[in-house]
GULUMMI-785309 format. One record per residue (C-alpha): residue number from 1; x, y, z. Coordinates in nm, 3 decimals, always signed. Example, Ala and Ser with C-alpha at 12.3 -4.5 7.8 and 13.67 -1.06 7.14 Angstrom:
+------+---------+---------+---------+
: loza :       x :       y :       z :
+------+---------+---------+---------+
:    1 :  +1.230 :  -0.450 :  +0.780 :
:    2 :  +1.367 :  -0.106 :  +0.714 :
+------+---------+---------+---------+
//
This chain:
+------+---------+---------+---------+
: loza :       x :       y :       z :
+------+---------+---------+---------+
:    1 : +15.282 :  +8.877 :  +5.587 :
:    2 : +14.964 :  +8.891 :  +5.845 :
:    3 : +15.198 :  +8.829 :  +6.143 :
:    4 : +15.452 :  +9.140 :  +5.962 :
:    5 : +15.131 :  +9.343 :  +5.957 :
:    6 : +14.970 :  +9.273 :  +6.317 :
:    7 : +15.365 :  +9.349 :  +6.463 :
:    8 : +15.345 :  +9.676 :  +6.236 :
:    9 : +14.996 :  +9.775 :  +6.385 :
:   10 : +15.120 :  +9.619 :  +6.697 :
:   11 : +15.388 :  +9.920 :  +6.726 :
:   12 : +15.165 : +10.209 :  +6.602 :
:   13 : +14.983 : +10.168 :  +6.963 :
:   14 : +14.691 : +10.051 :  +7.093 :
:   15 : +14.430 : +10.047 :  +6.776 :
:   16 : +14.166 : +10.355 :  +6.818 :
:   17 : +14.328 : +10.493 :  +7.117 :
:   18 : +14.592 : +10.674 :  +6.931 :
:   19 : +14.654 : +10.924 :  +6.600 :
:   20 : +14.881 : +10.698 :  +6.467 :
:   21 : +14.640 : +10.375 :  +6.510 :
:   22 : +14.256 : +10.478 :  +6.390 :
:   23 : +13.979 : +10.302 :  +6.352 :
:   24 : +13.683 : +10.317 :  +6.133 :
:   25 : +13.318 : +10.411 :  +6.293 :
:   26 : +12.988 : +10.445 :  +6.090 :
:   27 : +12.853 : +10.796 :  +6.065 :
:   28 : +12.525 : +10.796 :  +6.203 :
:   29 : +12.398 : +11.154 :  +6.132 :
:   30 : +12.374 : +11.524 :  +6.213 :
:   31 : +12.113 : +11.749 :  +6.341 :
:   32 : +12.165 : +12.099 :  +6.359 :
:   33 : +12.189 : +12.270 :  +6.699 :
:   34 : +12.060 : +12.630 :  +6.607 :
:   35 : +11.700 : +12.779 :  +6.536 :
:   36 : +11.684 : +12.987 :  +6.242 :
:   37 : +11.856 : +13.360 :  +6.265 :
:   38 : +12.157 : +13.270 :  +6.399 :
:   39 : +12.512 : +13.317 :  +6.305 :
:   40 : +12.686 : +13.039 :  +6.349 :
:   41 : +12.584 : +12.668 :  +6.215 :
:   42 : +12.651 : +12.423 :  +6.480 :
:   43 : +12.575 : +12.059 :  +6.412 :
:   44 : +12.522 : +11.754 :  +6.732 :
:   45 : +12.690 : +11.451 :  +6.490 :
:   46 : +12.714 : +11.085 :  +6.622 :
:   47 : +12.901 : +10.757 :  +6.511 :
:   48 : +12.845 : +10.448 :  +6.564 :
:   49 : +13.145 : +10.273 :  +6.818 :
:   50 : +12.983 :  +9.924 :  +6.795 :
:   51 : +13.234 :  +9.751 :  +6.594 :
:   52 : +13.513 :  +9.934 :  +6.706 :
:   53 : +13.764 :  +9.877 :  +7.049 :
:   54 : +13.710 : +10.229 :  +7.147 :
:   55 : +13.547 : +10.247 :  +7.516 :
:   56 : +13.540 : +10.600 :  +7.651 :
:   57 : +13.478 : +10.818 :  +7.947 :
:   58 : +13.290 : +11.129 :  +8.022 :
:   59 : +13.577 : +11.409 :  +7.979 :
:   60 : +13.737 : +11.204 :  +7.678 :
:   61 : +13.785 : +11.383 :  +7.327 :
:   62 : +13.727 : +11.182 :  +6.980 :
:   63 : +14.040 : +11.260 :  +6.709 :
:   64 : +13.862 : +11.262 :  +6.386 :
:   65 : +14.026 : +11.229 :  +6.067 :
:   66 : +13.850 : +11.454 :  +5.781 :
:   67 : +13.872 : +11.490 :  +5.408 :
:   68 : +13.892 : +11.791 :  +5.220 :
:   69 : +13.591 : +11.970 :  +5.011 :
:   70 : +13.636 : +11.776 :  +4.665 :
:   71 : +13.563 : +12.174 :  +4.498 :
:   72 : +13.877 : +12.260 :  +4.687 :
:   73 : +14.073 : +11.994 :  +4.539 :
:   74 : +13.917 : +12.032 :  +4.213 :
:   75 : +14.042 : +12.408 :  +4.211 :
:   76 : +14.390 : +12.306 :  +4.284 :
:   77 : +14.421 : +12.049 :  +4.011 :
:   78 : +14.287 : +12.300 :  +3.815 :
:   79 : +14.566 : +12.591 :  +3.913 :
:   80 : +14.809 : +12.305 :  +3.841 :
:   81 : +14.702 : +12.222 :  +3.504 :
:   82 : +14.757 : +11.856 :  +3.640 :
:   83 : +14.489 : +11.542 :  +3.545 :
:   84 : +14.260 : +11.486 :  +3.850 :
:   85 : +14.297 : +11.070 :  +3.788 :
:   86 : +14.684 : +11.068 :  +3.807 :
:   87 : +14.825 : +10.781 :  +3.984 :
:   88 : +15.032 : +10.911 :  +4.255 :
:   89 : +15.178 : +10.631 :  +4.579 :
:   90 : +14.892 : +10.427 :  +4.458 :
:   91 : +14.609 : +10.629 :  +4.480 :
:   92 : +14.483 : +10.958 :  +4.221 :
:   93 : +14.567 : +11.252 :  +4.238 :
:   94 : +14.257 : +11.407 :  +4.345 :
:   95 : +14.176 : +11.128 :  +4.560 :
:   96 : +14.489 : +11.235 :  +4.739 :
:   97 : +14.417 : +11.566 :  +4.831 :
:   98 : +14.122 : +11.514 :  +4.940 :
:   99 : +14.194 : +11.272 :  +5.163 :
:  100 : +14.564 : +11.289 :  +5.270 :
:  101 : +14.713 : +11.629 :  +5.260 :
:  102 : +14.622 : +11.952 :  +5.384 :
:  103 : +14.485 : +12.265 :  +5.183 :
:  104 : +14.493 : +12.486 :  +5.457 :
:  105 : +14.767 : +12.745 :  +5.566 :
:  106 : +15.030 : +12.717 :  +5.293 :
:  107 : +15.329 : +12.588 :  +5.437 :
:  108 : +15.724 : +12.691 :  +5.403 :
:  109 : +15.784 : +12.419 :  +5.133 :
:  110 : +15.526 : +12.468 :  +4.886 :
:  111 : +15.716 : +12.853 :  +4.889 :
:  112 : +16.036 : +12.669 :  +4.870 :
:  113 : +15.940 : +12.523 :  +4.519 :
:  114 : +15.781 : +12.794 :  +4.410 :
:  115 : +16.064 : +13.029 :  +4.437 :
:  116 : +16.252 : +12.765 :  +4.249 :
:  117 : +16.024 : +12.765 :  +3.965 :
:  118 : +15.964 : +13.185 :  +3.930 :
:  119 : +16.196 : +13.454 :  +3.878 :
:  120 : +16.267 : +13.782 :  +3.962 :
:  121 : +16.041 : +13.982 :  +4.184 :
:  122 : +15.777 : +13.639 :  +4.243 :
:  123 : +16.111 : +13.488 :  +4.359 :
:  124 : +16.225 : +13.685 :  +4.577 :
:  125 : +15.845 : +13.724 :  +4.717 :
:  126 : +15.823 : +13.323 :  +4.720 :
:  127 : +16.154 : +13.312 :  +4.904 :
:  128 : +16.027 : +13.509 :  +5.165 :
:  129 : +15.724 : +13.348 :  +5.249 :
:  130 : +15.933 : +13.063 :  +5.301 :
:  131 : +16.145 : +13.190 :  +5.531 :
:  132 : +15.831 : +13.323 :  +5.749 :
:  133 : +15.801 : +13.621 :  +5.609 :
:  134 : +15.525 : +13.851 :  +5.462 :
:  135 : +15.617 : +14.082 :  +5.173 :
:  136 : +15.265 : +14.198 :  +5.087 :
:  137 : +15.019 : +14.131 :  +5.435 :
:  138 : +14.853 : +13.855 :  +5.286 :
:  139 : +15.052 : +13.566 :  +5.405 :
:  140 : +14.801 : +13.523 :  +5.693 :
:  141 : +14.545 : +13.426 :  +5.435 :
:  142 : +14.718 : +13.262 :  +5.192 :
:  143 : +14.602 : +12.896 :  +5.157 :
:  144 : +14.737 : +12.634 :  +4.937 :
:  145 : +14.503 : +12.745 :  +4.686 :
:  146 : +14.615 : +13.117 :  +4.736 :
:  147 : +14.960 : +13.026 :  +4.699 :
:  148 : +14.898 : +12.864 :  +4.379 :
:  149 : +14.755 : +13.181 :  +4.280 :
:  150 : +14.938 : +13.448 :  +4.360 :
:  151 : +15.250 : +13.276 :  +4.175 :
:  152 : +15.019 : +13.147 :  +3.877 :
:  153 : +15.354 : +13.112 :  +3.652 :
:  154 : +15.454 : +12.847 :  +3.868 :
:  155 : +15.352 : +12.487 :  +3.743 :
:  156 : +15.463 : +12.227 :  +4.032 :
:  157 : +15.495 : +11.908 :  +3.859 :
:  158 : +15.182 : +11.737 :  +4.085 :
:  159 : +15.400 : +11.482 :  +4.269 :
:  160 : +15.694 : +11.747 :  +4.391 :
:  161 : +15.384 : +11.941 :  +4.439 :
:  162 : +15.250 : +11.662 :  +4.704 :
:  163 : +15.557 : +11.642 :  +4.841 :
:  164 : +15.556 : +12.038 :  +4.944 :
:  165 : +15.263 : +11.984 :  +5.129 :
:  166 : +15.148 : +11.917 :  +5.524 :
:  167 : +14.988 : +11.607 :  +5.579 :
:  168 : +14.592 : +11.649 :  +5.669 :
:  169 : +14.581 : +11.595 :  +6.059 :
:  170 : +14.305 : +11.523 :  +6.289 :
:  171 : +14.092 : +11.770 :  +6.481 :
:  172 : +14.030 : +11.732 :  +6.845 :
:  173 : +13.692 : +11.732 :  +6.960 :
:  174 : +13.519 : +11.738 :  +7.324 :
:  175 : +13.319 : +11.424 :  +7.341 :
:  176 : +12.923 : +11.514 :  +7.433 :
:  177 : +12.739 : +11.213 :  +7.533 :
:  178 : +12.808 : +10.952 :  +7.812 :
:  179 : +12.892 : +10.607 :  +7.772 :
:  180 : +12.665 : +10.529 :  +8.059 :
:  181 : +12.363 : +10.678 :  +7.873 :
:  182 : +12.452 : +10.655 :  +7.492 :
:  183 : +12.588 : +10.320 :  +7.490 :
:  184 : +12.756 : +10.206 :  +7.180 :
:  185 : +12.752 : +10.555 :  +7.053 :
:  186 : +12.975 : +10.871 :  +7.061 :
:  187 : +12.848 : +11.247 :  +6.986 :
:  188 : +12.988 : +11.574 :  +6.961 :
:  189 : +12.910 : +11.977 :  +6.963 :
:  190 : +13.116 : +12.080 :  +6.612 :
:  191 : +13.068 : +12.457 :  +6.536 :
:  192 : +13.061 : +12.425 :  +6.110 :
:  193 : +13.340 : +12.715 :  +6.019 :
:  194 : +13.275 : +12.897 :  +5.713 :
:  195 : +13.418 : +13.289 :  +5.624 :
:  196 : +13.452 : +13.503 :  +5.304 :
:  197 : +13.807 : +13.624 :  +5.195 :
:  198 : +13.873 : +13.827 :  +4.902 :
:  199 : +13.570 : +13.683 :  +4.725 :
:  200 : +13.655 : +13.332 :  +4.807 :
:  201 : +13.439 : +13.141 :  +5.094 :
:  202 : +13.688 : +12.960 :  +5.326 :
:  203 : +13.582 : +12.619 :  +5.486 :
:  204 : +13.700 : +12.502 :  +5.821 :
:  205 : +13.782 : +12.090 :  +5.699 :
:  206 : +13.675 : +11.879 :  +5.933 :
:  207 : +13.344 : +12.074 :  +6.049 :
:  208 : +13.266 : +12.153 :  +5.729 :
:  209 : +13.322 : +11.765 :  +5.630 :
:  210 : +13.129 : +11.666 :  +5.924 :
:  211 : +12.821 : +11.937 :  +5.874 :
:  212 : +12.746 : +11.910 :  +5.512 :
:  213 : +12.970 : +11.689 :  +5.319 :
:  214 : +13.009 : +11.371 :  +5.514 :
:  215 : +12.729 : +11.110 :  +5.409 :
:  216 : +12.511 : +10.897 :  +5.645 :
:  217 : +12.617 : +10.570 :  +5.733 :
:  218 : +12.925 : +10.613 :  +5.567 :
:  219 : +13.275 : +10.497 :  +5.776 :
:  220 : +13.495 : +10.751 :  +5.912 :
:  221 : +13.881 : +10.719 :  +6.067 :
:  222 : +13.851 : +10.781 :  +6.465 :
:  223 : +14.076 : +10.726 :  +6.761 :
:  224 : +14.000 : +10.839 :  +7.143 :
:  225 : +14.173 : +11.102 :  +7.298 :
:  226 : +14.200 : +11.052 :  +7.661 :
:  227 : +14.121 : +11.349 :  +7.906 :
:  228 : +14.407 : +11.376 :  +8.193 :
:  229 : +14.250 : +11.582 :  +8.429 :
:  230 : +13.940 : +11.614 :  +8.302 :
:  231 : +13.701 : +11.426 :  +8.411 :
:  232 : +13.389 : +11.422 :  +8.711 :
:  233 : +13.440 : +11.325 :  +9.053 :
:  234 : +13.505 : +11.020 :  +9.204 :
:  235 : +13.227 : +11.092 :  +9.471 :
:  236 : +12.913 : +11.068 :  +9.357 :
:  237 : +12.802 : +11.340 :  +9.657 :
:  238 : +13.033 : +11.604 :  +9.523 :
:  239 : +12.859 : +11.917 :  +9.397 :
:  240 : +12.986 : +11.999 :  +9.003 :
:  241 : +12.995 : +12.375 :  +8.845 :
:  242 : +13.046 : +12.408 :  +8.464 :
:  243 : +13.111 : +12.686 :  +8.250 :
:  244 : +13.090 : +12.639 :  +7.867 :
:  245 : +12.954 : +12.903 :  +7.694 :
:  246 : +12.922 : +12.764 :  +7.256 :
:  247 : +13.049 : +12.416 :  +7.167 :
:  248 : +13.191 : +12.464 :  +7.544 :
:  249 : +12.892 : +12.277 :  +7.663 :
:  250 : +12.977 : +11.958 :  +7.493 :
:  251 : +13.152 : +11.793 :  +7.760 :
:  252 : +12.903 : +11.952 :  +8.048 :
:  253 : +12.603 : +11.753 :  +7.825 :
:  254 : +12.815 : +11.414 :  +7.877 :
:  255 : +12.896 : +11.521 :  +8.244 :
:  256 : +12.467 : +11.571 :  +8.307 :
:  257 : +12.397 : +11.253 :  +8.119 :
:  258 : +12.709 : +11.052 :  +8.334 :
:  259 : +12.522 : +11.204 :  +8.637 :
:  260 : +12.192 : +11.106 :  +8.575 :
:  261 : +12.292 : +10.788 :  +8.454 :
:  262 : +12.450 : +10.723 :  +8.779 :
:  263 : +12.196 : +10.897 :  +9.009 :
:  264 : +12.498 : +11.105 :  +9.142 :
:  265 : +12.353 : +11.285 :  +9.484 :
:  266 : +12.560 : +11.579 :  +9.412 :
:  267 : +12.457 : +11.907 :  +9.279 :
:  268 : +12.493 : +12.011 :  +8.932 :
:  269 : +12.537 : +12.395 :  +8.805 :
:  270 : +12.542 : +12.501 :  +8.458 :
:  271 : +12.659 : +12.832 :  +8.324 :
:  272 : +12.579 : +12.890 :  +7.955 :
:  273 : +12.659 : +13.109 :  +7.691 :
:  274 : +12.613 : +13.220 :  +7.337 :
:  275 : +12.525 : +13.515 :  +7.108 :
:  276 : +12.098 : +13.519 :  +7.136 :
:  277 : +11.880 : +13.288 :  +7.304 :
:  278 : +11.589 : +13.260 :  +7.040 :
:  279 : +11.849 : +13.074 :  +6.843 :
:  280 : +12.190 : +12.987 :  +7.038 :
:  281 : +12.024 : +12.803 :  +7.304 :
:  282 : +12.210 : +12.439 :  +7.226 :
:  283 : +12.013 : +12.144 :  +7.346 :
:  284 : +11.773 : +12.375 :  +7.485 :
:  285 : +11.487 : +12.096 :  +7.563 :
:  286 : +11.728 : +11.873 :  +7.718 :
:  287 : +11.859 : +12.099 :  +7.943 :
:  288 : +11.512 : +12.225 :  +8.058 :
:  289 : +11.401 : +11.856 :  +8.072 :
:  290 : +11.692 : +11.755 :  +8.326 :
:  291 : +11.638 : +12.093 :  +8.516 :
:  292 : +11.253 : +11.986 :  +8.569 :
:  293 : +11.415 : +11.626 :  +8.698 :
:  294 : +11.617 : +11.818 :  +8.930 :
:  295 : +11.941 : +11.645 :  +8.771 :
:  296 : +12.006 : +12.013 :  +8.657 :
:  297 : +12.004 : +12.190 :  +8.976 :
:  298 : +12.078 : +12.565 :  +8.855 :
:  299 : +12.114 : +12.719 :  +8.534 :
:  300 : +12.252 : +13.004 :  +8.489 :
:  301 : +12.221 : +13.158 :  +8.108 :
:  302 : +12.399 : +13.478 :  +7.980 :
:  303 : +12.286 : +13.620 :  +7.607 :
:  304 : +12.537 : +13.850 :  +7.456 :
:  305 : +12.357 : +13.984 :  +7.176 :
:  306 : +11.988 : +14.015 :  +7.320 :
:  307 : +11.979 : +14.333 :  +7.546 :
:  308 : +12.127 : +14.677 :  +7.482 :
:  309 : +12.472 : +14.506 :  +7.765 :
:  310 : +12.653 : +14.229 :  +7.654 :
:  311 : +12.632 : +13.973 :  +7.904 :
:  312 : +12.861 : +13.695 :  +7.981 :
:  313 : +12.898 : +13.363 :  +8.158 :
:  314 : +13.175 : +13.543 :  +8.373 :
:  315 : +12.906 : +13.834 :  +8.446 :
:  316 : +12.676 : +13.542 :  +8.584 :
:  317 : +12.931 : +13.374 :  +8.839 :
:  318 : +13.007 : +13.719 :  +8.961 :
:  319 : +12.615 : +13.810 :  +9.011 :
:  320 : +12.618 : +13.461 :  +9.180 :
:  321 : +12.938 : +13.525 :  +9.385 :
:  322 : +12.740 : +13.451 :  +9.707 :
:  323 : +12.603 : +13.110 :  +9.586 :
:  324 : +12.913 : +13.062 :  +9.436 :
:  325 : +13.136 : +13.094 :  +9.727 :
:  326 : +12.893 : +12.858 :  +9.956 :
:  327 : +12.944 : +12.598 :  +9.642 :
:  328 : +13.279 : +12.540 :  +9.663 :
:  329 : +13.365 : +12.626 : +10.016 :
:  330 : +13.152 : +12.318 : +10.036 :
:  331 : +13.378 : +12.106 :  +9.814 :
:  332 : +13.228 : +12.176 :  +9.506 :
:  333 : +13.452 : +12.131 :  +9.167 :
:  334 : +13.486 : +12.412 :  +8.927 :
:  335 : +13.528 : +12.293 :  +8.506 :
:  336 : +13.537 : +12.538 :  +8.215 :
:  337 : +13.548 : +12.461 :  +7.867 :
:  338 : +13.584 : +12.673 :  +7.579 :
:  339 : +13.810 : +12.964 :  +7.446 :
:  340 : +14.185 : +12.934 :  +7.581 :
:  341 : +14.241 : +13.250 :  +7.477 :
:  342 : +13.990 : +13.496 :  +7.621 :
:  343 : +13.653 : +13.328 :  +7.825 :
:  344 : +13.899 : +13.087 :  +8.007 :
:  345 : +14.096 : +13.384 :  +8.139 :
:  346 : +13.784 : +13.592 :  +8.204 :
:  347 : +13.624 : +13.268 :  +8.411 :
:  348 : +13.952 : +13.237 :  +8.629 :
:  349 : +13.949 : +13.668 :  +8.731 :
:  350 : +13.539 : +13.581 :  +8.845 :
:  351 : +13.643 : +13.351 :  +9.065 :
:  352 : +13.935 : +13.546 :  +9.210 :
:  353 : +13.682 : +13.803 :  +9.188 :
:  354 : +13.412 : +13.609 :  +9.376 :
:  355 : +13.688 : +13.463 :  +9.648 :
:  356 : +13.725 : +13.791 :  +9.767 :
:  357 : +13.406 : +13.945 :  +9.748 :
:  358 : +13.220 : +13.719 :  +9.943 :
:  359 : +13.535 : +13.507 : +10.097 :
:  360 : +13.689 : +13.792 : +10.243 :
:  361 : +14.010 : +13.706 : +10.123 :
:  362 : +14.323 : +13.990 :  +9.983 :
:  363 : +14.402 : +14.008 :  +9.630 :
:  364 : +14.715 : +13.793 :  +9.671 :
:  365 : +14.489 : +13.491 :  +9.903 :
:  366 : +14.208 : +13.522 :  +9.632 :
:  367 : +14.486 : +13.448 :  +9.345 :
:  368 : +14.613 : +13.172 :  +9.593 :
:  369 : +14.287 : +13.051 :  +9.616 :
:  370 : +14.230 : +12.942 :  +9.287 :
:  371 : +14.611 : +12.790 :  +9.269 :
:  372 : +14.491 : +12.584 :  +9.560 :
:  373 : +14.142 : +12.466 :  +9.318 :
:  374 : +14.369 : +12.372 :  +9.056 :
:  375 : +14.599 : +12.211 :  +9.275 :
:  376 : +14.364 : +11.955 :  +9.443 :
:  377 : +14.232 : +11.879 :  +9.066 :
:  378 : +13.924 : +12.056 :  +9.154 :
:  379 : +13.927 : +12.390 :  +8.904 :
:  380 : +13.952 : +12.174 :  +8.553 :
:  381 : +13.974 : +12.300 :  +8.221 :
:  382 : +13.950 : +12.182 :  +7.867 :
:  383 : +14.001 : +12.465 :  +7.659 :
:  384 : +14.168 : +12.509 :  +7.315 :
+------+---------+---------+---------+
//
């Protein structure tokens, strides 16, 4: 049976270097990032890799494995009219959804059964849904708890109900600490998400899990994620530019740390980001320490809540076009990290922007430009 069980592990892939093959790592603790007054909550948490196989690099991301809030899974039990301790594949039933399905978005096939245990108008409705529809605008917002209630006739039997249901899946996370410098350790830059709808507060699972709920020195399921393309250069001598405005600056802290570890002769250049600086200035003392060593040689901060303009990070390369330009006409490479969606884009126009400002170059050869950059691996992103 052991050499049955090694084969079966042996076939899921390498163990902690793959979703499918995690490993356990002790929780070590949090500390929270902001000052008092801001917005967001955003937590610096670290495990413990000691015991574990998993060796990583600066640029790597950690897939962690969370567990729901037991209050969520208490309020779906409830809905359910099921009995929390249930045996269900071995385990309960609240144990279950807690730790192996998710509560999030409802999916297709919890609609499916519930249009096969309503009638009428909440069938037709339920049918809908699960064909990727939205009768009434809410479908957006509808969670698994949602769904329960907004068909409350329905009564899933709790293991068909199980069997509707996504499996929970990891969450991707930009490592923050170097190997070099944190040895035996791993740390990351986890925003904890948290919103109101319709009277009920909404929790984002994993940061949630891993800024309030998760207790110290307690194990956790991990597996390394690693970064193609993403990653410092080879030459030590090569000046480095990073954008990461938020949790963007996790993997910029591990790039610093790699760089000071190794004594890398090259010039580093931070551009930073967040709401207000009284209280959104992450890792604020460590920053200013490795700018007074000189590791740090500019940084470049943009506040978009403190004056009467927003300002951005993309505002500050532009204002900086000239230094910019001299950077990587000198061989410099160019990393953002962050927002796919909107700061990623914005980043990408300032350098276009800045190529033919103080490059001289025509729309179309500043556009080329940047190709070229990403072409020679030296424009990298990491952005979700």
């Amino acid at each position: 049976a052991g050499e049955a069980a090694a084969d079966k592990a042996a076939d899921l892939g390498p163990l902690g270097f793959c979703r499918e093959n995690p490993v356990e790592a002790i929780f070590l603790g949090r500390r929270r990032l902001n000052e008092p007054g801001g917005e967001k909550e955003t937590w610096h948490v670290e495990f413990d890799l000691r015991d574990t196989p998993i060796s990583y690099e600066a640029g790597d991301s950690l897939g962690l494995f969370p567990a729901n809030a037991p209050a969520l899974a208490d309020a779906v039990i409830a809905e359910l009219g099921a009995r929390p301790e249930r045996v269900i594949g071995g385990k309960t039933l609240r144990d279950r959804l807690i730790a192996d399905y998710s509560l999030g978005a409802a999916p297709d096939g919890l609609y499916q059964l519930l249009s096969l245990l309503t009638s009428g108008e909440a069938r037709r409705k339920a049918k809908a849904l699960s064909a990727g529809e939205d009768p009434d605008g809410d479908a957006a917002y509808l969670d698994v708890l949602g769904a329960l209630h907004k068909f409350p006739g329905a009564r899933p039997d709790a293991e068909v109900f199980l069997e509707s249901l996504d499996e929970l899946q990891p969450r991707l996370y930009s490592i923050s600490s170097s190997p070099k410098m944190d040895a035996g350790k791993v740390s990351l830059t986890v925003d904890a998400v948290r919103y109101n709808h319709r009277s009920r507060l909404r929790l984002g699972v994993a940061s949630t899990h891993l800024g309030e709920r998760m207790p110290e020195q307690t194990r956790a399921k991990i597996y390394l994620q690693k970064a193609h393309g993403f990653g410092l250069p080879k030459d030590l001598a090569t000046d480095v530019i990073m954008c990461g405005p938020g949790t963007g600056i996790a993997p910029f802290r591990a790039f610093l740390r790699e760089r000071a570890a190794t004594q890398a002769p090259g010039r580093n250049w931070l551009f930073y980001g967040h709401q207000r600086q009284a209280s959104d200035f992450f890792y604020k003392d460590e920053l200013t320490r490795m700018r007074d060593d000189k590791v740090l040689t500019r940084l470049s901060l943009a506040w978009s809540r403190d004056g009467t303009e927003k300002t951005y990070v993309q505002d500050r390369m532009r204002e900086n076009g000239a230094d910019l330009w001299k950077w990587l006409e000198g061989g410099a490479h160019f990393y953002v990290c962050g927002d796919a969606k909107r700061m990623a884009k914005d980043v990408e126009r300032a350098i276009i922007d800045v190529a033919a400002q103080h490059g001289g170059k025509s729309p179309d050869e500043a556009v080329a430009y940047l190709g070229a950059l990403k072409k020679a691996g030296r424009y990298q992103a990491d952005v979700y």
